[in-house]
N, C-alpha and C positions, 0 to 999 in steps of 0.2 A: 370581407369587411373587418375593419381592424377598430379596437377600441383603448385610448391609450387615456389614463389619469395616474395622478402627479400621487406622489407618493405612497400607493401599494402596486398590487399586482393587476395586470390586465386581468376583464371578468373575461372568465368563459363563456361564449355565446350556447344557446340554444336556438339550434334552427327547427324549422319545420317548412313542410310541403305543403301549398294549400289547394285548395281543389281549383280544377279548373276551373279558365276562369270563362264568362258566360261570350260568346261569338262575337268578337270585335273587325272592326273593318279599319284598314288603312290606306289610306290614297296615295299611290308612288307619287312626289313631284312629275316624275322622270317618264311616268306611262299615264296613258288615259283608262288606268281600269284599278279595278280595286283587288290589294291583296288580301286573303284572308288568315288573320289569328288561330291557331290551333294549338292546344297544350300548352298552352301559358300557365307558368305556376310563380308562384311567390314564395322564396325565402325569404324567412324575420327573423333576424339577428336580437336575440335579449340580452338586457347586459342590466346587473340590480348597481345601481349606484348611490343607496338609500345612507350607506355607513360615510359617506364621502363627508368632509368637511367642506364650508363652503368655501374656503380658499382651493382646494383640490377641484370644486366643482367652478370656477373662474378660471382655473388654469388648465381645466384637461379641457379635448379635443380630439374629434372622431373623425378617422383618417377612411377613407372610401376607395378601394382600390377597382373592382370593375365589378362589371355584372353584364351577363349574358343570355342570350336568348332566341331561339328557334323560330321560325314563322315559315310558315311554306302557303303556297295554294295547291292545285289538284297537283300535280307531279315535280315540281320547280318546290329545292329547298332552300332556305338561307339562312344564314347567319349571322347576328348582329350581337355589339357587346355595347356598353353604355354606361354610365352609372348609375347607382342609386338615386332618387332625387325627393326621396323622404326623407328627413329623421326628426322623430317625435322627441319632446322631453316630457313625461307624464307626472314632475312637479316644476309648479314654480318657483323661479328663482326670483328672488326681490332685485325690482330697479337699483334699487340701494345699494345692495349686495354689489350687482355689478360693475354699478360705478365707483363703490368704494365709500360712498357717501357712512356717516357718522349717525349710532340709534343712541337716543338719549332716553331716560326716565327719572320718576323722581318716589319720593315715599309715597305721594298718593297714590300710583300708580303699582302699588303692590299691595298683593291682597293671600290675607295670611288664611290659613285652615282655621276650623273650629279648638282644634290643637296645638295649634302654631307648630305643626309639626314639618310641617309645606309652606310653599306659597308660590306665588307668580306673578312674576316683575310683565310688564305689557312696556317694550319700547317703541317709540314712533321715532321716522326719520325726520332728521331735522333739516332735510332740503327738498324733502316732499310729502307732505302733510297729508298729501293724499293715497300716499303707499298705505297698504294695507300694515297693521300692528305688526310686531312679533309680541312674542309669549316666553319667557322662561319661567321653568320649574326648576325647583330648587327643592334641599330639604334645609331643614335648619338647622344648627347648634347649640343647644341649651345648657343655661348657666346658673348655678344655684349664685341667687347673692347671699353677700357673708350676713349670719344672722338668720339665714330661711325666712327672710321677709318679702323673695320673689324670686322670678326665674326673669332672665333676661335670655332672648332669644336670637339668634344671628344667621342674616343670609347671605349668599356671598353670589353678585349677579353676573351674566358673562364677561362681563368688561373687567372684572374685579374689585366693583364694589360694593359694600356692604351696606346693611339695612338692618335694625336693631328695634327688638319689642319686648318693653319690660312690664311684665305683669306682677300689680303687685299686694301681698295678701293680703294689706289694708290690716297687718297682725297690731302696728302701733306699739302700747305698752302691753306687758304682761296682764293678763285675763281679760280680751277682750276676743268676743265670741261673733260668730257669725249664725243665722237661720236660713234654713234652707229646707221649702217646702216639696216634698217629692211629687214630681206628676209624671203623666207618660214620657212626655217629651226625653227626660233624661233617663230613660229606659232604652237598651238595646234588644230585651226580650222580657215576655212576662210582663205579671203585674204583682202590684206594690200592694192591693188589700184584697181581701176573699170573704164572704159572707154564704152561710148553708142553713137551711129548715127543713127539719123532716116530723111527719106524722107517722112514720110509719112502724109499727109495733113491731117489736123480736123477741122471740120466746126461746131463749138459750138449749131449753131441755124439753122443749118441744111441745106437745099437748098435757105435759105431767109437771111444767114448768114454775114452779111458785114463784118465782119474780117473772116480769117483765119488763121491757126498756125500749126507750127510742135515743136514736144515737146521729148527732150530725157532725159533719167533720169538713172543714176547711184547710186551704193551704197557699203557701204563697212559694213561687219561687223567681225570681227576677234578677237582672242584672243593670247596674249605675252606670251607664259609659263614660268613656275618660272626660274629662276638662271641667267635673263639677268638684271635684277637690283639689284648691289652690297651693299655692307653695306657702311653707309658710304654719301647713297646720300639723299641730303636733297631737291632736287630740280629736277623735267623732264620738259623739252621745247621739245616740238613737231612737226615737221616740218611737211604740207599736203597741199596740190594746188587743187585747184576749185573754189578759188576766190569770185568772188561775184552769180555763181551759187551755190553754197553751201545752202541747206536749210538746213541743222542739222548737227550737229556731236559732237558727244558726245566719252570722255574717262575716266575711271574711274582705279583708281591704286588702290589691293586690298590685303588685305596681309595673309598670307597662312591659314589664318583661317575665309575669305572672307568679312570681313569688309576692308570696302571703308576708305582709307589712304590718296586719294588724289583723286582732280574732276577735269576737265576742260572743255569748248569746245563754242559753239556758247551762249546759252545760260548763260553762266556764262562771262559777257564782261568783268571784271577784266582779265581769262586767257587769252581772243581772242584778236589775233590781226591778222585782216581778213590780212590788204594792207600786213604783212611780209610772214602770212601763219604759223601763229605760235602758240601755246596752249602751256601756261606754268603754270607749276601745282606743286605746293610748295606740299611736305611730313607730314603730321602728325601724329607722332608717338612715342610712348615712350621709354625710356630704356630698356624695358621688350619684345617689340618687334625688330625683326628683319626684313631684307629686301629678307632672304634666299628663301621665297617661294611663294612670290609678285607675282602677276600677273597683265596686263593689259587689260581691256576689252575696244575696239573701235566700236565704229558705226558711220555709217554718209550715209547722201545723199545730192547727187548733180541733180539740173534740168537746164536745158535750152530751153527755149521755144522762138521761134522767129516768131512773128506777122506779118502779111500784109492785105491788103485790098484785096475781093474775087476778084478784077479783078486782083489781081497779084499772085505770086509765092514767101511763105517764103523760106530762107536761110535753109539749111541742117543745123539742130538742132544736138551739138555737145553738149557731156555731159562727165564730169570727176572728179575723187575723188581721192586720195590717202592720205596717212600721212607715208613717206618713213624714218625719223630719227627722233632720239632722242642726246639729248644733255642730260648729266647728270652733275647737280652741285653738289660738294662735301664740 
């Protein structure tokens, strides 16, 4: 069995032997009795034609050269050749395809990712309505507009043509800000606030110990997934409460290729500003990058520990952390 398609290399078959096959009877025209089947096996030809284009699969064809086979009764042997008279195609090829017929689509018909990083064109034929869709995947190409006022987006569909999505940062004139309330949803892990109570007394120095304390301790650590910071913004302020229990907290903006674009948090006192509760973290970036696949990563912890002398009883140790908004400047 030979397997021929149009512009690569014949596949290599894989055969196999299959078990015998279960006692068949064949009636000669030519005698009144019946011959019997024995050792019948079946060779299957595989052949992967998955990478084929579908021009290649229109124009290739499978040449069948013979096939042969044994059959005897009790002493009398024979032999007979024949050909094959299966062959399976284990994908469909569209009517369309075959005939040649013309897939159309239009903008509504494509449907962008949450990032407009993908999409997928759905075309129908247009001389049978009834043909099952095709589906292209694409990726896209994005485009800072002049100004950082938006990214413009571009797909390009198999016929060669194009499809165009401008997002755009609503930035207007200088100081004009955007709010944006954080909740799970725009989380890929973690969370955004933490809250601790403890009653439980520590005695540093043990039974000889003249202070004692109770101590609660919260923390946050989480990650912003891409597409909630637009093009366009040159600035984030942060809003988070813990006050002056706050030991750390740290935020980092990073841009789809995980270099760090922007920092803020306690340790940088230019963004912190404890009394408002605020972390503002100016953008660093060039024309060459966008904002389309930014992420942000927060951490932080909060303690509170409240002392007394061992003849007394400290205060229930309250502890809390969050950073619930952002303000975007454009």
């Amino acid at each position: 069995m030979t397997f021929w398609y149009v512009g690569s290399k014949p596949g290599l078959p894989s055969m196999y032997v299959g078990d015998e096959n279960p006692l068949d009877y064949y009636l000669d025209p030519e005698e009144d009795h019946e011959w019997q089947y024995q050792n019948v096996r079946c060779k299957t030809y595989l052949f992967y034609i998955g990478d084929l284009s579908d021009e290649e699969l229109r124009n290739g064809y499978i040449t069948i050269t013979n096939a042969s086979q044994v059959h005897c009764s009790e002493n009398d042997e024979f032999g007979g050749t024949g050909p094959f008279h299966i062959a399976r195609v284990e994908d469909k090829i569209a009517n369309c395809d075959i005939y040649g017929h013309d897939w159309q689509t239009t903008a509504n018909l494509v449907q962008w990712s949450s990032d407009y990083k993908t999409a997928t064109i759905t075309y129908y034929c247009i001389n049978n309505k009834k043909e099952e869709p095709k589906v292209w995947k694409c990726n896209s190409v994005a485009t800072q507009i002049a100004g950082g006022k938006g990214i413009s987006y571009t797909i390009t569909g198999y016929k060669g043509e194009t499809f165009t999505k401008i997002i755009s940062s609503n930035a207007g004139s200088a100081g004009v800000t955007r709010d944006v309330t954080i909740n799970s949803s725009m989380l890929s892990r973690g969370k955004n606030t933490d809250a601790d109570s403890s009653n439980d007394v520590v005695y540093p120095g043990g039974s000889k110990s003249d202070t004692i304390y109770k101590q609660s301790d919260s923390s946050i650590d989480f990650t912003i997934k891409s597409g909630y910071i637009p093009a366009g913004t040159q600035k984030l302020q942060f809003s988070f409460y813990g006050g002056k229990t706050i030991k750390d907290i740290d935020i980092r903006v990073l841009n789809s290729r995980g270099k760090i674009i922007g920092a803020g948090g306690k340790t940088m006192t230019s963004t912190y500003d404890e009394a408002n509760g605020l972390i503002t973290i100016p953008l660093n970036f060039n024309d060459n990058e966008t904002l389309s696949g930014a992420t942000v990563v927060v951490s932080g912890k909060s303690q509170t520990t409240n002392w007394s002398s061992a003849s007394g009883t400290p205060d229930t140790a309250h502890s809390s952390i969050g950073v619930t908004k952002i303000k975007m400047f454009f």
